[in-house]
VOVO-48798 format. One line per 5 residues: number of its first residue (from 0); their letters; for each residue x, y, z of N, C-alpha, C. Coordinates in nm, 3 decimals. Example, Ala and Ser with C-alpha at 12.3 -4.5 7.8 and 13.67 -1.06 7.14 Angstrom:
<recs>
0 = as = 1.319,-0.569,0.780,1.230,-0.450,0.780,1.320,-0.330,0.780; 1.285,-0.225,0.708,1.367,-0.106,0.714,1.290,0.003,0.787
</recs>
This chain:
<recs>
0 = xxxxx = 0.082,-0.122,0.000,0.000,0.000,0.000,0.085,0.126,0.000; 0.237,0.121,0.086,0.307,0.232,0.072,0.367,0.253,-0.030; 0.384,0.184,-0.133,0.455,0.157,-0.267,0.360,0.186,-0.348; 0.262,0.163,-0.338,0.117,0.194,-0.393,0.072,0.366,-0.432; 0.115,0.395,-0.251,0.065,0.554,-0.217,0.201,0.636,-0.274
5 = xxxxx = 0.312,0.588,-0.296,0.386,0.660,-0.325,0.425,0.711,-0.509; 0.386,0.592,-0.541,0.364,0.605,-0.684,0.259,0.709,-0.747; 0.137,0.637,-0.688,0.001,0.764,-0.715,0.060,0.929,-0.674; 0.110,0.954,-0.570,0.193,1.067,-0.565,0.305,1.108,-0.645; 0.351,1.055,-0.656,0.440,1.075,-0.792,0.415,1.129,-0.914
10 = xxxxx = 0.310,1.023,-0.941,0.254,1.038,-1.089,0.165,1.233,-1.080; 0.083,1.251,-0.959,0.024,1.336,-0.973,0.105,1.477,-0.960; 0.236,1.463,-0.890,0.339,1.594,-0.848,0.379,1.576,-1.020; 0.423,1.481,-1.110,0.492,1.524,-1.254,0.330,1.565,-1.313; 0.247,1.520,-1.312,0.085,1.578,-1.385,0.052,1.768,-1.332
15 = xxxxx = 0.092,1.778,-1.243,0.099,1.928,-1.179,0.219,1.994,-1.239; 0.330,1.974,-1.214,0.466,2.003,-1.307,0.439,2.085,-1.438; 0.355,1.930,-1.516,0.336,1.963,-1.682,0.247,2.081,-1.684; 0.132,2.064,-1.587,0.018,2.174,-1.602,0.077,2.268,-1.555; 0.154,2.327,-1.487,0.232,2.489,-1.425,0.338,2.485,-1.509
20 = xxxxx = 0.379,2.397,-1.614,0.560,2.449,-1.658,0.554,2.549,-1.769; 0.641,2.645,-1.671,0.640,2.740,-1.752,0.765,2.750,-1.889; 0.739,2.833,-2.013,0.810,2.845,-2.125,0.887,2.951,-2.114; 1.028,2.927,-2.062,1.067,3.033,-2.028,1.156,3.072,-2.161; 1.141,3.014,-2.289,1.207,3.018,-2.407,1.134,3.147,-2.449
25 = xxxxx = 0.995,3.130,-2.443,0.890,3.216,-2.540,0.915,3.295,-2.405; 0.899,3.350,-2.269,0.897,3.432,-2.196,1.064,3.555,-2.245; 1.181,3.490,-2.268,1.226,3.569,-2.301,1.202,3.656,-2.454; 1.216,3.554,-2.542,1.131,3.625,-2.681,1.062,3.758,-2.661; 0.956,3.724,-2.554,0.834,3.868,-2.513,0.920,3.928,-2.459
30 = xxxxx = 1.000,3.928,-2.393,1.074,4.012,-2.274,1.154,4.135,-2.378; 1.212,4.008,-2.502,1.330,4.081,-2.566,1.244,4.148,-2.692; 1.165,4.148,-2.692,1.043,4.237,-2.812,1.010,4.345,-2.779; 0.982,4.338,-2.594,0.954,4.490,-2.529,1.099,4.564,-2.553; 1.182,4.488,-2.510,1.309,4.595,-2.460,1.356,4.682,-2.624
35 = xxxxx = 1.305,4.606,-2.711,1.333,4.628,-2.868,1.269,4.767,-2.843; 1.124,4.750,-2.846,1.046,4.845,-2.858,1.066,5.021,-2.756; 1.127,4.967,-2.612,1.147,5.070,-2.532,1.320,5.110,-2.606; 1.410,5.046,-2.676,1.520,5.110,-2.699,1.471,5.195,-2.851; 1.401,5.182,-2.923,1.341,5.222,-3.027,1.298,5.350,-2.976
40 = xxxxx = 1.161,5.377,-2.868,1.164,5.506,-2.880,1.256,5.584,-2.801; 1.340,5.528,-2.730,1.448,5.600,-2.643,1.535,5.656,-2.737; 1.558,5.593,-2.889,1.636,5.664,-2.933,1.618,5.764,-3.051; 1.443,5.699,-3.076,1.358,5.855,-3.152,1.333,5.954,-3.095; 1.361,5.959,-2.926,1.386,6.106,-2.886,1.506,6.170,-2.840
45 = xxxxx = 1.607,6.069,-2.872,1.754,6.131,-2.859,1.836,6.177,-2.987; 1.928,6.230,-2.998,1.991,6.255,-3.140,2.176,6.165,-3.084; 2.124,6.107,-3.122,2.308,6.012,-3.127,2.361,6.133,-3.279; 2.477,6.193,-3.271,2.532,6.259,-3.334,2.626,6.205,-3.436; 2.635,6.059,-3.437,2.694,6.002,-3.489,2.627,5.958,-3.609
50 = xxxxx = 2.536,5.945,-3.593,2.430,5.910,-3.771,2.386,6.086,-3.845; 2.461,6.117,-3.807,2.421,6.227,-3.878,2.611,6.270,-3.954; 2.699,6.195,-3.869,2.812,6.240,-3.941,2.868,6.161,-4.101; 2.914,6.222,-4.166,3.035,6.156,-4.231,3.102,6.085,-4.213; 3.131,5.964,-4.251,3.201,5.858,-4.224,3.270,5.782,-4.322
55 = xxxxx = 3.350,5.681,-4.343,3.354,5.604,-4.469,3.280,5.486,-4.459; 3.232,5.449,-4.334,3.120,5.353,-4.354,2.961,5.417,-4.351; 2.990,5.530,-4.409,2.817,5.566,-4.375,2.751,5.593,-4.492; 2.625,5.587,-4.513,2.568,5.584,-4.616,2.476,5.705,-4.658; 2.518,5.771,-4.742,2.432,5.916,-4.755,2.292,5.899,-4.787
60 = xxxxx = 2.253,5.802,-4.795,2.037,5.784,-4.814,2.088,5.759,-4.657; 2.108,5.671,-4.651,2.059,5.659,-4.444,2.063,5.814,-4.386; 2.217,5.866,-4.403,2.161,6.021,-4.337,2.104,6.122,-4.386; 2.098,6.109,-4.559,1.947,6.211,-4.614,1.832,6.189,-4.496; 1.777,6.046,-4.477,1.676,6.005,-4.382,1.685,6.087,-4.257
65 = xxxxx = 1.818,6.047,-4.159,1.813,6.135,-4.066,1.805,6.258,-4.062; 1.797,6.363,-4.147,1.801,6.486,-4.142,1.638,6.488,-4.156; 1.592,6.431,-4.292,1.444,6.449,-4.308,1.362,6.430,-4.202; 1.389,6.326,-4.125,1.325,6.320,-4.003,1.335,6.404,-3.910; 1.444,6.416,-3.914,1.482,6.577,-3.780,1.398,6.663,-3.830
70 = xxxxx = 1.437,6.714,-3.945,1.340,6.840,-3.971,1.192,6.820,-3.962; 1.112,6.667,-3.976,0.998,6.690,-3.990,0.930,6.664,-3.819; 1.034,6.634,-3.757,1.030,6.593,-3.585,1.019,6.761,-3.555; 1.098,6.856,-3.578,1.102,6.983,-3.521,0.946,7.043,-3.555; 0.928,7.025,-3.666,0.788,7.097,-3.722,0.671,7.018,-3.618
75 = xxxxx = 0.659,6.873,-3.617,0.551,6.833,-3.545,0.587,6.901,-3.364; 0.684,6.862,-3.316,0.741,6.866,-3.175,0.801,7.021,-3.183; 0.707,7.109,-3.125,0.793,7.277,-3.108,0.891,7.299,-2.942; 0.864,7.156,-2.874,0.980,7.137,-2.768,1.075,7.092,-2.816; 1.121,7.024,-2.918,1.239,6.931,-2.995,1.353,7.037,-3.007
80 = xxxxx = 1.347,7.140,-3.044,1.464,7.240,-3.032,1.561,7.298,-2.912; 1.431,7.334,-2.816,1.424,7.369,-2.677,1.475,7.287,-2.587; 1.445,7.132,-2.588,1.502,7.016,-2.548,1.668,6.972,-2.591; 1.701,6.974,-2.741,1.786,6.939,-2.770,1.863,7.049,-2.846; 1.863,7.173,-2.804,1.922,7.261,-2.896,2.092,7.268,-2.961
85 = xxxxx = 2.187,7.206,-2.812,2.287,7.203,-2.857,2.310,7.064,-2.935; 2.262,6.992,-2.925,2.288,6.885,-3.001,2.202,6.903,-3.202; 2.082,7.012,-3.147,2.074,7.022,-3.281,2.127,7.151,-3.396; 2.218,7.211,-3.297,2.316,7.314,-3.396,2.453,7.266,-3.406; 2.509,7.182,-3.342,2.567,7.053,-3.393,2.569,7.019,-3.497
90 = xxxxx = 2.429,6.941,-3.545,2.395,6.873,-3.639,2.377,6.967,-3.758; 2.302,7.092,-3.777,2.300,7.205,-3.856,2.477,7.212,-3.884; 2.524,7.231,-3.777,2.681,7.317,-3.850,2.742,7.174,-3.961; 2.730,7.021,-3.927,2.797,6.957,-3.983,2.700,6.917,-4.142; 2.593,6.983,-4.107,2.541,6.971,-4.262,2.546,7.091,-4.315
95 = xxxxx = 2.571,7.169,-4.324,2.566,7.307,-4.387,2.710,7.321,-4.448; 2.799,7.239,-4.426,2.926,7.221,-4.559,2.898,7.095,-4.563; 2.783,7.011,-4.613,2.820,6.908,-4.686,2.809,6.869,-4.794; 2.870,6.793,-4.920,2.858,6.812,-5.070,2.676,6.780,-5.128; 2.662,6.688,-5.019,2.538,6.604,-5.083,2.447,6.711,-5.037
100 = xxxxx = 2.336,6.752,-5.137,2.277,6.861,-5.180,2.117,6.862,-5.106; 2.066,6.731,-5.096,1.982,6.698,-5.002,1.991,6.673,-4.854; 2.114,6.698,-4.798,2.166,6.675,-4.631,2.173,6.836,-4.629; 2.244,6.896,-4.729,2.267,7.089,-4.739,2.155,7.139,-4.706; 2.018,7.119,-4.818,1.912,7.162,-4.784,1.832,7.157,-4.669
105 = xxxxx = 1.830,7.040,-4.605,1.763,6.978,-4.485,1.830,7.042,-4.350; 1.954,7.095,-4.378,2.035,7.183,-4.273,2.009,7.303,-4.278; 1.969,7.375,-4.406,1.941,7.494,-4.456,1.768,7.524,-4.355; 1.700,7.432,-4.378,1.585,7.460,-4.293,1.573,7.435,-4.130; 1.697,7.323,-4.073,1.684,7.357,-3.972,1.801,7.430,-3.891
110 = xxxxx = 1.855,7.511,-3.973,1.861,7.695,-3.966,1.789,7.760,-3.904; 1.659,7.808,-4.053,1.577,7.853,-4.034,1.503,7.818,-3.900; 1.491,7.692,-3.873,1.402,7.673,-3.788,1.461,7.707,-3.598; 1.571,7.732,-3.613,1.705,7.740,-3.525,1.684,7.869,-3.499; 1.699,7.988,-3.617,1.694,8.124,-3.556,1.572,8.189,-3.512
115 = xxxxx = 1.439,8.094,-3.567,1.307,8.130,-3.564,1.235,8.090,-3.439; 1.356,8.009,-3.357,1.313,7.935,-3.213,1.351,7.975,-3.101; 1.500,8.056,-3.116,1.596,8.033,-2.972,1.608,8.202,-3.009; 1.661,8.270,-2.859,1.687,8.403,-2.869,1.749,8.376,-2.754; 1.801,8.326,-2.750,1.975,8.319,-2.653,2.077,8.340,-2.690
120 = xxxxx = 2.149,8.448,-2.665,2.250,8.525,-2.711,2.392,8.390,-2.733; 2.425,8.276,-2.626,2.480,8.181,-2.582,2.459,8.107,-2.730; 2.339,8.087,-2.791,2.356,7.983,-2.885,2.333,8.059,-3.020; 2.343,8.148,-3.030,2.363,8.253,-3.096,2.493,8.260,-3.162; 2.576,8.289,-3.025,2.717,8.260,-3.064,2.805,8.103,-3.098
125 = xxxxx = 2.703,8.006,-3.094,2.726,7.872,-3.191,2.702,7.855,-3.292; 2.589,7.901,-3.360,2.557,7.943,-3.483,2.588,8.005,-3.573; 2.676,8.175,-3.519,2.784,8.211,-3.558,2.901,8.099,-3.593; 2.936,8.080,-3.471,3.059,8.024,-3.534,3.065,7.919,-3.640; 2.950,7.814,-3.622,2.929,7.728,-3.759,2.933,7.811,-3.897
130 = xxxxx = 2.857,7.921,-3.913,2.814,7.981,-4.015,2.966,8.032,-4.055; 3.066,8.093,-3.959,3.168,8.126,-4.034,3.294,8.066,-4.041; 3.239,7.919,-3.973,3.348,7.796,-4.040,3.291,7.753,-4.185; 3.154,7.759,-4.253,3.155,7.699,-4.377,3.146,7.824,-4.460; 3.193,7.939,-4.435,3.253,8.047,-4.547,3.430,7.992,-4.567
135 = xxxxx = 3.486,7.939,-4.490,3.611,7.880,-4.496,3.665,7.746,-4.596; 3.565,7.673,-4.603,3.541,7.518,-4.710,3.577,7.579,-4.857; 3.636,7.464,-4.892,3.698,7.442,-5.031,3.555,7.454,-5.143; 3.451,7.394,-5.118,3.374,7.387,-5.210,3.305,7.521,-5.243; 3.353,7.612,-5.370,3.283,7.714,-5.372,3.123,7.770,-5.368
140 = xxxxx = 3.008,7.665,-5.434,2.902,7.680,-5.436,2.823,7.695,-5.289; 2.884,7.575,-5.185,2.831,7.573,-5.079,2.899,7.723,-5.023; 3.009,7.731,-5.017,3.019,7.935,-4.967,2.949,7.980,-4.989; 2.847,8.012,-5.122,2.785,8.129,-5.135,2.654,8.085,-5.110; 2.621,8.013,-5.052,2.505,7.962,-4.994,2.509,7.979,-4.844
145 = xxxxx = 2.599,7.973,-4.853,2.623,7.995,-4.652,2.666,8.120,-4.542; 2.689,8.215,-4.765,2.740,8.354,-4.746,2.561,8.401,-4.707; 2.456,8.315,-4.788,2.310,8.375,-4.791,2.243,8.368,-4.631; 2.301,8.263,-4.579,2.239,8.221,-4.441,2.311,8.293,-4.325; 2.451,8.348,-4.349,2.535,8.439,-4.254,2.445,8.579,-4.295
150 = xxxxx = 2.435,8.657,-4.394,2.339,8.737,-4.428,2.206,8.721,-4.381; 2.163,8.627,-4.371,2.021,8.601,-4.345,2.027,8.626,-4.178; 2.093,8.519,-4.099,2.125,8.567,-3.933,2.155,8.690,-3.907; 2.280,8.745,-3.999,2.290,8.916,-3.956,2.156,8.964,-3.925; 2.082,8.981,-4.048,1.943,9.023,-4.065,1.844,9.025,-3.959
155 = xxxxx = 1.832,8.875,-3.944,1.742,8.848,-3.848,1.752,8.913,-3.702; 1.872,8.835,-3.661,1.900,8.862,-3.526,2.016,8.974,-3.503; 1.990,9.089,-3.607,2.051,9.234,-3.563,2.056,9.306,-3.427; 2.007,9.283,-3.346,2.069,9.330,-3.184,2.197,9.243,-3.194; 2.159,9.117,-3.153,2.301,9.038,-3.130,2.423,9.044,-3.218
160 = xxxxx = 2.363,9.073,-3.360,2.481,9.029,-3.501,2.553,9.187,-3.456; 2.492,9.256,-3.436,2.515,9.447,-3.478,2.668,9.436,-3.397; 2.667,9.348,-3.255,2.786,9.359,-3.200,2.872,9.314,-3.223; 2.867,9.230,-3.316,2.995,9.106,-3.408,3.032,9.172,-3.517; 2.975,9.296,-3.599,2.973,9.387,-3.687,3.100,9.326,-3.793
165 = xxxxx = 3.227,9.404,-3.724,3.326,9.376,-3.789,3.390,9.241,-3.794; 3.339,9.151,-3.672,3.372,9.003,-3.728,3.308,8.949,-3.845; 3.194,8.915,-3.847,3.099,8.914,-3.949,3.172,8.961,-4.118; 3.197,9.118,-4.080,3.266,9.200,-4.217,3.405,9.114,-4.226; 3.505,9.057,-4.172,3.616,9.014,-4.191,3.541,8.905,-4.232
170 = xxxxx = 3.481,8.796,-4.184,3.487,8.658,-4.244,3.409,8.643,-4.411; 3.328,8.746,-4.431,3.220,8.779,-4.527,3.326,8.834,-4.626; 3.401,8.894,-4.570,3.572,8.972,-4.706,3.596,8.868,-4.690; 3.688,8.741,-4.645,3.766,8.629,-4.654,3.695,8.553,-4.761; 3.570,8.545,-4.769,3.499,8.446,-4.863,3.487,8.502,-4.931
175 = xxxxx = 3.448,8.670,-4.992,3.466,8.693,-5.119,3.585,8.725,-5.156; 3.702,8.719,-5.143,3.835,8.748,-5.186,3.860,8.613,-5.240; 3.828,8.522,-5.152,3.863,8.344,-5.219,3.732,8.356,-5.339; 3.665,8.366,-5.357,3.593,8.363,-5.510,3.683,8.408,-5.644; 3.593,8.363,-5.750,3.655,8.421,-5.901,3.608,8.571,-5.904
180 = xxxxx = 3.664,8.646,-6.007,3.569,8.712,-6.000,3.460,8.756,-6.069; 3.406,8.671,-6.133,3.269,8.635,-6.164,3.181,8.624,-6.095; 3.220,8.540,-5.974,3.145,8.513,-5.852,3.155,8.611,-5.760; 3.255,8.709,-5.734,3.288,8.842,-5.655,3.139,8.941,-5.710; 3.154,8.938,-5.856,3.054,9.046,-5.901,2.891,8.995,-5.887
185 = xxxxx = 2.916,8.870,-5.864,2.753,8.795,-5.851,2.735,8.848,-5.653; 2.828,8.839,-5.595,2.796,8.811,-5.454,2.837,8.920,-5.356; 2.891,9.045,-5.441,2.925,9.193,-5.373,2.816,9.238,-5.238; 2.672,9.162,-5.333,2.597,9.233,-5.281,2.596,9.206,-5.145; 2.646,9.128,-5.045,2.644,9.070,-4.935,2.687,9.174,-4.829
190 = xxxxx = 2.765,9.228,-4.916,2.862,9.348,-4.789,2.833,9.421,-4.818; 2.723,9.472,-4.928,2.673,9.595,-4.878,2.571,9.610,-4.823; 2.499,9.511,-4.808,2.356,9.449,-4.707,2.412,9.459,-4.594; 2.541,9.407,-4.565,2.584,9.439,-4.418,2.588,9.559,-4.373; 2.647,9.693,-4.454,2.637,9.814,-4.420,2.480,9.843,-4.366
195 = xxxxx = 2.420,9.821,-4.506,2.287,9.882,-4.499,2.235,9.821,-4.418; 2.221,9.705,-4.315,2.146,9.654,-4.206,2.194,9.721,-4.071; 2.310,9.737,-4.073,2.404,9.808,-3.965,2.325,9.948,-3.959; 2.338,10.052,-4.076,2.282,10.180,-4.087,2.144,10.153,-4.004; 2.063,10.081,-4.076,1.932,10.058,-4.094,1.905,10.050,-3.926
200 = xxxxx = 1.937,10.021,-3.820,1.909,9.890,-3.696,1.978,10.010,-3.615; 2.098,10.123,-3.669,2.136,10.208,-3.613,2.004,10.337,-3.594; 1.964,10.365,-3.684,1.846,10.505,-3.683,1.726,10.427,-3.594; 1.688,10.309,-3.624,1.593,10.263,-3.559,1.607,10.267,-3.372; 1.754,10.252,-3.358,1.790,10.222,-3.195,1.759,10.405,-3.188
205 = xxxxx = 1.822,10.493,-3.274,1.801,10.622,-3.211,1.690,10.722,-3.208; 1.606,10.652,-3.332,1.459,10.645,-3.290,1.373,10.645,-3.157; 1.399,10.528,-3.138,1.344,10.467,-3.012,1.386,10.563,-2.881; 1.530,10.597,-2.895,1.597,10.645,-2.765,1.499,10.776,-2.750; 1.510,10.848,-2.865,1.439,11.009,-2.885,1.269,10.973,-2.864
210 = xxx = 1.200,10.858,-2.850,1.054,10.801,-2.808,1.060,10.816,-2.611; 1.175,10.757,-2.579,1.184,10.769,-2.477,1.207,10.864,-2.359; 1.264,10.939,-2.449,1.324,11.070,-2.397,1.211,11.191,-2.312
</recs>
């Protein structure tokens, strides 16, 4: 009977076993599908700076992509700038001298979208300095495209630019002296927009002062 009772116990502890055993094969599978999914959006709201660079293993459609997305992330998300600003004038300065013409453009707007967001004097002066490292680049076409966007910031953000005046005027002469001059007579007009914004931003400040007075 004890040989009896011990067997029937047996049999029913492996019958319980089978019915509770768990699959811990398929439990990791699920486990490792979430963690997929949580590193996925962890890194659609970060900017790794590294897919956006030049490389010799990198592929210019993969980072056309990353830019297109940035830019169309800033337009939906108006915190995306505010959140990540230095990491995304970063990314602006290293596309704004680059050859491929669709990464240029996609930098060109988030520029625009750069000076149309931030009014911090601090990143102001990062933007500067990108803008008058790619008047310096070998490739002439991209200069005078970047001569339009250093013109364009003067413009815009004239309190801040008005005090860089003559930096601005030296790096803006450096890039048209390196032109032909074909391209000198196409792109004169740059420095004299600088005068005339300077003049212009000057009567307006003494305007104002004589309002106050």
């Amino acid at each position: 009977m004890g040989v009896l009772k011990l067997k029937s116990e047996k049999k029913k502890k492996e019958r319980n076993q089978k019915e509770t055993k768990i699959d811990y094969e398929k439990c990791i599978k699920k486990t490792k599908v979430r963690d997929n999914v949580f590193v996925k959006e962890t890194v659609e709201n970060d900017f790794d700076i590294r897919i956006f660079m030049k490389t010799d293993h990198s592929s210019n459609k993969i980072r056309q992509l990353n830019y297109a997305k940035l830019v169309k992330g800033i337009r939906k998300n108006k915190n995306l700038i505010p959140n990540n600003i230095e990491k995304i004038i970063e990314i602006y300065g290293l596309g704004i001298v680059e050859e491929d013409k669709n990464i240029r453009n996609y930098s060109s707007k988030i520029f625009y979208h750069l000076i149309n967001n931030i009014n911090y004097d601090k990143f102001f002066g990062k933007i500067k300095t990108c803008l008058f490292h790619s008047l310096k680049i070998e490739k002439v076409d991209l200069k005078i495209l970047n001569l339009e966007l250093c013109h364009k910031f003067f413009f815009t953000k004239i309190s801040y630019c008005n005090k860089f005046f003559y930096e601005f005027l030296n790096n803006i002469l450096d890039c048209f002296i390196s032109l032909s001059i074909e391209k000198q007579i196409q792109n004169v007009k740059y420095i004299f927009l600088l005068f005339k914004h300077k003049a212009k931003y000057k009567r307006q400040k003494r305007k104002l002062l004589q309002k106050q007075r």
